[in-house]
C-alpha positions in Angstrom: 108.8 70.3 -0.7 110.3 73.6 -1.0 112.6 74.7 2.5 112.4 78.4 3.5 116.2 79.4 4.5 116.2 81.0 7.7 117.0 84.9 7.9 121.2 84.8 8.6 122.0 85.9 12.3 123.4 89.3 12.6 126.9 88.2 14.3 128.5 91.3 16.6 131.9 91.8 18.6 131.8 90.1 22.2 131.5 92.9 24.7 131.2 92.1 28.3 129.9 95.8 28.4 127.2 94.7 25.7 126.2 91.9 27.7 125.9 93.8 31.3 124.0 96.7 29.0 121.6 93.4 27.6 120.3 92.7 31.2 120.0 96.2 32.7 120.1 98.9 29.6 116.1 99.1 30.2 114.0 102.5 31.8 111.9 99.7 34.1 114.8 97.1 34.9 116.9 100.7 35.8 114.2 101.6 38.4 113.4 97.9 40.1 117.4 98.0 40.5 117.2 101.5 42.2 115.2 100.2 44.8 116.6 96.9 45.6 119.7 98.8 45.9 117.3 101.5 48.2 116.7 98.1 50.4 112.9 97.9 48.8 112.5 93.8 48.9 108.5 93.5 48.5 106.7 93.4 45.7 104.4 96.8 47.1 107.2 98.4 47.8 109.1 98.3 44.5 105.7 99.6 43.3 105.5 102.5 45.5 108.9 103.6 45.3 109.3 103.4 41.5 105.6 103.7 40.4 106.1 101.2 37.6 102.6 99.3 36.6 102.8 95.8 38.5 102.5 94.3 35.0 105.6 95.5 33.9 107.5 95.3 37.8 106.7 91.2 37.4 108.3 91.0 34.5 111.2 92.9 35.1 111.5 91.1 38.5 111.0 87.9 36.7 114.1 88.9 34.3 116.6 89.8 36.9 115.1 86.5 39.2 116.2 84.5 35.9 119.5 86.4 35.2 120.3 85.6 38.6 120.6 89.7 39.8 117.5 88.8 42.2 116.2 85.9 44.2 112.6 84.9 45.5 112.5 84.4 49.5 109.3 83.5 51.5 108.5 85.9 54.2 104.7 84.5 54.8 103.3 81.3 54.7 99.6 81.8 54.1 99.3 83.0 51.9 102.5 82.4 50.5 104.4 85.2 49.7 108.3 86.4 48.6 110.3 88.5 48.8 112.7 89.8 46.2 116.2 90.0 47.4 120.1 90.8 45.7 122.4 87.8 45.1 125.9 88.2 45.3 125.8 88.6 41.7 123.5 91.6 42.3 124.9 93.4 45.0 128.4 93.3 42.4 126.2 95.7 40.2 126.4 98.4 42.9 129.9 99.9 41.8 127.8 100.4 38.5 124.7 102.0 40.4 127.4 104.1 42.1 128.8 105.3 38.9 125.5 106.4 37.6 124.7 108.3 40.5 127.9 109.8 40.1 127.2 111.2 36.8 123.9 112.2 38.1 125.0 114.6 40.9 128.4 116.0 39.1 125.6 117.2 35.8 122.5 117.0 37.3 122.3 117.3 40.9 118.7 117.5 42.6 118.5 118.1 46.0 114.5 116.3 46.1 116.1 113.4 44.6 117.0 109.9 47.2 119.4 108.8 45.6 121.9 112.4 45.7 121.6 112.8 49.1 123.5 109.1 49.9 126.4 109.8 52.4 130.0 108.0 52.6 129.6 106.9 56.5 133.6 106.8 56.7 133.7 110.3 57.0 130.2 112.0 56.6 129.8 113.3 53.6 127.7 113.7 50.7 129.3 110.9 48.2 130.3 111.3 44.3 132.0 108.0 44.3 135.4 107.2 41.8 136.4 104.3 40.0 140.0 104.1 40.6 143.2 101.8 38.7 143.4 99.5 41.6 147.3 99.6 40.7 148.2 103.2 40.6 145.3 104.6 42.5 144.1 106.9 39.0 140.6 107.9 38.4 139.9 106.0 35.6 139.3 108.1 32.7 138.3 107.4 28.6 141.2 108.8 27.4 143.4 106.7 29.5 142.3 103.5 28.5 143.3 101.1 25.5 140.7 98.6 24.4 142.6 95.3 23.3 141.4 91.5 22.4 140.8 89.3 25.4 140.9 85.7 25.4 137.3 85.5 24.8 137.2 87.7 22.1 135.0 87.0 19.1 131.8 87.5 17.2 128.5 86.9 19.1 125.0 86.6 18.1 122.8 90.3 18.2 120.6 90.6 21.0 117.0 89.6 19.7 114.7 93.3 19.6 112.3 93.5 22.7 108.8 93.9 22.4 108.6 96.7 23.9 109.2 100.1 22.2 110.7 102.8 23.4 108.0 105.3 23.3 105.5 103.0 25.0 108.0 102.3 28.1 108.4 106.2 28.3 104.3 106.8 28.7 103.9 105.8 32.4 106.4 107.7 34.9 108.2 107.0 38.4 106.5 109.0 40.8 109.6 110.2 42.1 112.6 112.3 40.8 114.9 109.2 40.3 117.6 108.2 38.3 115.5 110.5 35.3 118.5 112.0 33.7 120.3 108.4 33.5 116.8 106.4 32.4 116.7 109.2 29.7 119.9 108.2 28.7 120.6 104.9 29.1 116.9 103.2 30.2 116.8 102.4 26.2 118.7 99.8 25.4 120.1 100.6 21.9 121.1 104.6 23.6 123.2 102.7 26.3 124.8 100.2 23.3 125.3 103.4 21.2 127.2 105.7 24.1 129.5 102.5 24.7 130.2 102.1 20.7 131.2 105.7 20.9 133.6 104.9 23.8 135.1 102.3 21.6 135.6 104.6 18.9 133.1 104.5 16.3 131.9 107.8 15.1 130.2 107.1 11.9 126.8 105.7 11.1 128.0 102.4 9.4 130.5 102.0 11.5 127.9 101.9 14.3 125.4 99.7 12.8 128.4 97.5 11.7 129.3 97.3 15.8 125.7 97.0 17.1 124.0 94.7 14.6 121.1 97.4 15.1 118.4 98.4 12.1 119.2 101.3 10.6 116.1 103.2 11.3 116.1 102.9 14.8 120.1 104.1 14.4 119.1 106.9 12.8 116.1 107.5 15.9 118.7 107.2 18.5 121.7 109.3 17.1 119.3 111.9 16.9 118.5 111.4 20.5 121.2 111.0 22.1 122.6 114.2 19.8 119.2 116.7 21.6 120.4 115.3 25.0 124.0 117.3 24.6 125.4 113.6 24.4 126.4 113.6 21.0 127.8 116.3 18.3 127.6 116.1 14.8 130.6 116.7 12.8 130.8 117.7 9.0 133.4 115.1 7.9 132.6 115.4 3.7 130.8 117.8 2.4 129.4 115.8 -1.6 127.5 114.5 -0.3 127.1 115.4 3.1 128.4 112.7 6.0 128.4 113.5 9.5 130.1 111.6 12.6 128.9 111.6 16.0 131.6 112.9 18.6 130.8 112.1 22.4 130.6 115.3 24.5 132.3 116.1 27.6 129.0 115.1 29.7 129.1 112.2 28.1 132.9 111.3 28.3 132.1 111.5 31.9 129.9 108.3 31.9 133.4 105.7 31.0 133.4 105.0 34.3 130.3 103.6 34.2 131.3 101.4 30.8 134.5 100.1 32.8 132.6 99.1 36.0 130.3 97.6 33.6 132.9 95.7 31.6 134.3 94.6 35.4 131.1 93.2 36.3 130.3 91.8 32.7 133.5 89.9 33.1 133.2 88.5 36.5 129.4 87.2 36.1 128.9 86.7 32.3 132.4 86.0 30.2 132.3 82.2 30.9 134.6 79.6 30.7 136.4 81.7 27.7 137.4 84.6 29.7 137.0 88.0 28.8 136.8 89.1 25.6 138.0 92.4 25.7 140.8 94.1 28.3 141.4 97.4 28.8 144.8 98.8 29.3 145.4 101.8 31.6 147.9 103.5 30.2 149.7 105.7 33.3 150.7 102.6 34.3 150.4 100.2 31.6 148.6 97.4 33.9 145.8 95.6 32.8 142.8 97.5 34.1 141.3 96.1 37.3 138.8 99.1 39.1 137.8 99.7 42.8 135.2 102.0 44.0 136.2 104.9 46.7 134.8 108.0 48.2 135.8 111.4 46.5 136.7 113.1 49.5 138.1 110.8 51.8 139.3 107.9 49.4 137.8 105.5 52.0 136.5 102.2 50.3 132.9 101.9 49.2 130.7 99.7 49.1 126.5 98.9 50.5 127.5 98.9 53.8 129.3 101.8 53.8 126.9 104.2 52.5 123.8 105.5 53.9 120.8 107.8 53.1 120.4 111.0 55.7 117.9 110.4 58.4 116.6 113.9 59.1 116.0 116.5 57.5 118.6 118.5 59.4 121.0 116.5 57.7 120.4 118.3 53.5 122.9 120.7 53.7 123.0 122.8 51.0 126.5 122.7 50.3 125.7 119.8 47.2 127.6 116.8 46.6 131.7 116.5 47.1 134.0 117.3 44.2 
């Protein structure tokens, strides 16, 4: 009897970034996220608030229930039904949220959109949160950072490729301006893994596929995305024959924050008995990097009690968000 080898597993550096972008780097997961966070807990109102088709809400609800981000709670007995509510392990993703809609309102600020009218209670207004060096009080910045081995550093298996393509996830829309700046760039998986392989320093297209363990033609697909969203720059780097590397743009240098929350979170919830594998360095102040969320204009502490959306009308000044 003849035995069929099995195809070899494409093996790829541990990331706690990686991981975090695994369980949320997805248009639909994005959205049923933004309104937990937006205090939606029923199945019909995640619907009406994100208009995703309830096919697709049950099974991203059933992802996050099994990642342990969500939790099932009855709120009727007959007929039973439940209630979809943040665990501690999901309400830690809301520095993350935060540092999305961060991004959002410094590049793409939309007055009809929720989520970029959310106030800092402390002192009032409009919020464009910062992630902060707990140790020297520093916004944390790309170019301030050094990426170094952690104790659970190490190759991991590839994430397996979803079902789902991209361009069939992108046919239905949210029936509300949300989040659609950020979903177009990181509600694809393989965009959000690409943006943080950029931030750890690979520019050119092997290097990339080496990192990501990703096929080369869908590579090729999202380079050229991410490159007509202003992300991304091509650089000649030889010219026989012709190479190019793939630079990250200021609007896009802007979204580390997000990467080191993400790595912060990743760490905490999904690094295991092995630790971390990765630690970044903040250089001012040569500490291990540990982040805190505050308020850009009063550097009060955020966090989900301390932020709120405006409850008139009265209250959408036109001034735009804090700098």
């Amino acid at each position: 009897m003849t035995e069929v080898a099995s195809p070899a597993v494409q093996m790829v550096r541990a990331s706690s970034a990686a991981r975090a972008l695994n369980l949320i780097g997805d248009r639909w997961t994005l959205l049923a996220l933004y309104a937990a966070f937006m205090g939606q807990t029923r199945f019909d109102g995640f619907v009406k608030l994100t208009g995703m088709a309830r096919s697709l809400l049950v099974d991203r609800l059933g992802r996050l229930e099994t990642a342990g981000v969500l939790e099932k709670r009855p709120y009727q007995e007959r007929p039973v039904r439940h209630g979809y509510h943040l665990t501690a392990m999901g309400k830690d993703l809301y520095d993350a949220a935060l540092m999305i809609l961060r991004w959002e309102t410094r590049w793409h600020y939309d007055e009809t959109s929720p989520s970029h009218l959310i106030r800092h209670s402390t002192c009032g207004r409009p919020l464009v949160a910062e992630l902060v060096c707990k140790a020297c009080e520093r916004p944390v910045e790309a170019r301030d950072v050094e990426l170094v081995p952690g104790p659970g550093a190490g190759l991991e298996p590839a994430p397996r490729a979803r079902l789902q393509r991209r361009s069939t996830a992108e046919t239905a829309q949210p029936l509300a301006p949300m989040l659609e700046r950020s979903i177009a760039v990181l509600g694809d998986r393989w965009t959000a893994h690409l943006l943080a392989a950029a931030f750890y320093g690979r520019r050119r297209f092997n290097d990339l596929q080496a990192e990501l363990g990703v096929a080369t033609n869908i590579l090729a697909d999202r380079l050229a995305r991410l490159t007509a969203l202003g992300m991304l720059e091509r650089r000649l780097y030889q010219a026989r024959p012709e190479r190019w590397e793939y630079r990250l743009t200021d609007e896009a240098r802007d979204l580390f924050p997000l990467i080191a929350a993400l790595m912060a979170w990743g760490d905490r919830w999904l690094a295991g008995e092995a630790g971390p594998p990765e630690v970044l360095i903040h250089k001012p102040c040569g500490t291990a990097l540990e982040v805190r969320t505050r308020c850009g204009a009063c550097h009060g502490a955020v966090d989900v009690k301390s932020t709120r959306l405006p409850e008139t009308l009265s209250e959408r000044e036109r001034e735009g968000p804090a700098t």
